[in-house]
N, C-alpha and C positions, 0 to 999 in steps of 0.2 A: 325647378321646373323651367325655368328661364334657357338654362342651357340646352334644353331637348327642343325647345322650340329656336333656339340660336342655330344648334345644328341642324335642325330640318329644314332652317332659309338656308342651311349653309349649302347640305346635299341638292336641293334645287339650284341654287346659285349653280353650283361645279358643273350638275348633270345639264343646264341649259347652258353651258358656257362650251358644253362638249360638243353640243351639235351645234346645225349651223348659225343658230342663235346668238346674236351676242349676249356677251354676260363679263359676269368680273370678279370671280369666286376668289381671287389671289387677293384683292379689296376686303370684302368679306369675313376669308380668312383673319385676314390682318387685322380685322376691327376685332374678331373674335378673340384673339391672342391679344389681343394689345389693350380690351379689356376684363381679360382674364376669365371670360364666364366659362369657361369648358378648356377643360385640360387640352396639353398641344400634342398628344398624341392621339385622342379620341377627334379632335377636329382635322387633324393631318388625314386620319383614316375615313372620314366621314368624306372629306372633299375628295381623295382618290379613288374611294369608292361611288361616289354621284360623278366624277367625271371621266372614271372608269365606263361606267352605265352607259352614260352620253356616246361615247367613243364606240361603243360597242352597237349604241342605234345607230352610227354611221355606218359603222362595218356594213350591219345587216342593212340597212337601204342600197349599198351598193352593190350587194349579192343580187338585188335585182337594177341595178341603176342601167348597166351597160346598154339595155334594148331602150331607153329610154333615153340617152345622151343628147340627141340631138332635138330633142323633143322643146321648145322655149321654155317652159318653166324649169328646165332641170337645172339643179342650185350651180352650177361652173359655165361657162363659157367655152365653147370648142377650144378656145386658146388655154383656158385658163385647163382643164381635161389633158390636153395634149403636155402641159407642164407638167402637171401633177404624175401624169405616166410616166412621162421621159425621167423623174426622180426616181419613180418605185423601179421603174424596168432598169435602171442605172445602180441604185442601191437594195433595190429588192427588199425584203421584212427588216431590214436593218431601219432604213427609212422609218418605220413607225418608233423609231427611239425622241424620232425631234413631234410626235405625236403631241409633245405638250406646247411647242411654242407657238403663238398667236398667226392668223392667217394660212400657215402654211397646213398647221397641224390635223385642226378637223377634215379639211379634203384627201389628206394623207390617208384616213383613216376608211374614207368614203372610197378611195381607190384599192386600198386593200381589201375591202369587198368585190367590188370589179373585175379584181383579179385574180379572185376567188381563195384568197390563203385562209387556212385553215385556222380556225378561233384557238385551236391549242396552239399555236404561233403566236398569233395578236395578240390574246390577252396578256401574258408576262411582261413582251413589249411594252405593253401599252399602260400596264402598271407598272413595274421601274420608272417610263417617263414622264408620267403622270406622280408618280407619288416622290420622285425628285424631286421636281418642281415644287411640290409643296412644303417638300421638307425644307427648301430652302429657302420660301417666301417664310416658314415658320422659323428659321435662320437669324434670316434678318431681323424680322420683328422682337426676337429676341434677345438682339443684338441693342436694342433703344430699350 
């Protein structure tokens, strides 16, 4: 029983670590694996799947984010906006492969909403680079 409640801080952990929330599911993880309560494939699948989720409530916020951009509470900065385009408009859905790395990744994902690509796009994206990343925090811990 331990385990099912390990993994459900775990799926929370991942899915608020997707949005613009900080969090530290790679952490998490790591305590999970490193003290063995839940198999390293069922928590690899459990964090790609919560941080998948996460990623995907950015997408959809940015489906409608663009009439809102300049509004002050909108989560980027016109500078910070104009970077994050100049990446997607530069690398296009490719862009969402570095979806998993810290800072850059959740706005990525918030632009890909913006610019309205299609969820049959994003998602695969968005799992490969999301479920790397864990494979290989899962990797590591491994490795000790």
């Amino acid at each position: 029983m331990t385990a099912v409640w390990e993994l459900a801080g775990l799926f929370v952990s991942a899915f608020t670590s997707a949005t613009l929330l900080p969090g530290s599911s790679e952490a998490v993880l790591a305590g999970i694996l490193a003290f063995g309560t839940a198999s390293l494939w069922s928590a690899v699948m459990v964090a790609t799947l919560g941080n998948t989720l996460g990623s995907l409530v950015n997408w959809g916020m940015g489906l409608f984010a663009a009439q809102f951009r300049h509004h002050r509470r909108f989560p980027l900065t016109p500078e910070r906006y104009e970077h994050y385009s100049a990446i997607y408009a530069k690398w296009g859905v490719w862009s969402l492969l570095l979806s998993w790395t810290p800072v850059i990744g959740d706005p990525l994902t918030v632009v890909a909403g913006v610019m309205r690509t299609p969820l049959w796009i994003v998602l695969p994206l968005v799992v490969l680079a999301k479920g790397a990343r864990y494979i290989a925090v899962a990797g590591v811990v491994q490795m000790f």
